[in-house]
KEKE-781716 format. One record per residue (C-alpha): x, y, z. Coordinates in steps of 0.05 Angstrom, whole numbers, padded with zeros to 5 digits, always signed. Layout:
N
XYZ
...
! end
This chain:
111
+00732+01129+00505
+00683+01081+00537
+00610+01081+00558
+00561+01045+00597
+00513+00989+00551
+00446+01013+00554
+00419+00934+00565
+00460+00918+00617
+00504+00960+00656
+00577+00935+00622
+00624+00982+00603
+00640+00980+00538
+00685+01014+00482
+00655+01076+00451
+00646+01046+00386
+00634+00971+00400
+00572+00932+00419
+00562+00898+00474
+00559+00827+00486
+00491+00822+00507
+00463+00861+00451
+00427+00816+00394
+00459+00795+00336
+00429+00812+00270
+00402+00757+00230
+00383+00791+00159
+00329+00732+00140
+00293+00739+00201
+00305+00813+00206
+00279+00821+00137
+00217+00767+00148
+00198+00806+00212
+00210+00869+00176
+00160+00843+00121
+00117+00814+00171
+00107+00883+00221
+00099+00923+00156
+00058+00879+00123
-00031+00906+00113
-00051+00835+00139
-00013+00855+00213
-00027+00933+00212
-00104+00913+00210
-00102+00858+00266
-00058+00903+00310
-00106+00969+00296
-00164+00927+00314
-00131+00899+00374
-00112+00964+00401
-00183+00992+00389
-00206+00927+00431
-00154+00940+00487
-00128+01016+00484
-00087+01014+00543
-00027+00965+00564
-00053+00911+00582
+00005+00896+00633
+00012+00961+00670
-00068+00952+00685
-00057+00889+00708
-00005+00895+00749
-00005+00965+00774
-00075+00991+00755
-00053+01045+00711
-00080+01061+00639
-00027+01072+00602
-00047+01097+00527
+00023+01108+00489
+00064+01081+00444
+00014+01020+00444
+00045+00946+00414
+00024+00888+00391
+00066+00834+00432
+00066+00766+00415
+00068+00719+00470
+00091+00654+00430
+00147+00676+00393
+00143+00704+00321
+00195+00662+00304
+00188+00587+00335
+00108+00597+00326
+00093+00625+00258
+00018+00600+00253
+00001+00641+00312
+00025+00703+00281
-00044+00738+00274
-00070+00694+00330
-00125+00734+00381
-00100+00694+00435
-00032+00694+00424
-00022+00778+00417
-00020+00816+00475
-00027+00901+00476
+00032+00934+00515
+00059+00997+00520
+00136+01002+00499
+00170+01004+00557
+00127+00937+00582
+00142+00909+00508
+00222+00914+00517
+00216+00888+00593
+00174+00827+00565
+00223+00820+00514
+00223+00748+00480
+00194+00715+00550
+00125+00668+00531
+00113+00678+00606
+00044+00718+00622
+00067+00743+00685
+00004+00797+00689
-00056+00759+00680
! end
């Protein structure tokens, strides 16, 4: 049985993941996991969202107010840029959808 990957279109094996799809790195997953759960990030994001409570992209871009599943995004990665984890400058608010097209890109193709 096969299906079509979500990401990008390739048909794949029922069971199997697709090429493109990430692979899973347990000490960053767990860090990030730590991180995202963590008081010090649930605070910064809350306020940030209660600063900007709309997607900041889909405003810019488009002119709508979108007010749903609301994210922190961080522009320079979480990974390569560590200090600028709870950074104003460097976290964005975007809806989902925005979020996962964004993806890891440190491109502010909006403002």
């Amino acid at each position: 049985m096969k299906k079509v990957c979500s990401r990008c279109g390739n048909i794949i094996l029922h069971k199997q993941r697709c090429e493109c799809a990430p692979k899973y790195n347990r000490k960053v997953s767990d860090e990030k996991r730590r991180f995202y759960s963590s008081y010090a990030w649930q605070k910064f994001r809350n306020r940030k969202v209660k600063e900007h409570p709309y997607c900041e992209r889909c405003w810019s871009k488009w002119k709508l107010i979108v007010t749903d599943n609301l994210q922190g995004h961080h522009i320079k990665s979480f990974k390569d840029y560590p200090e600028l984890r709870l950074d104003e400058e460097n976290v964005v608010v975007l809806c989902r959808t925005c979020n996962l097209q964004v993806g890891g890109s440190s491109k502010v193709d909006w403002k």
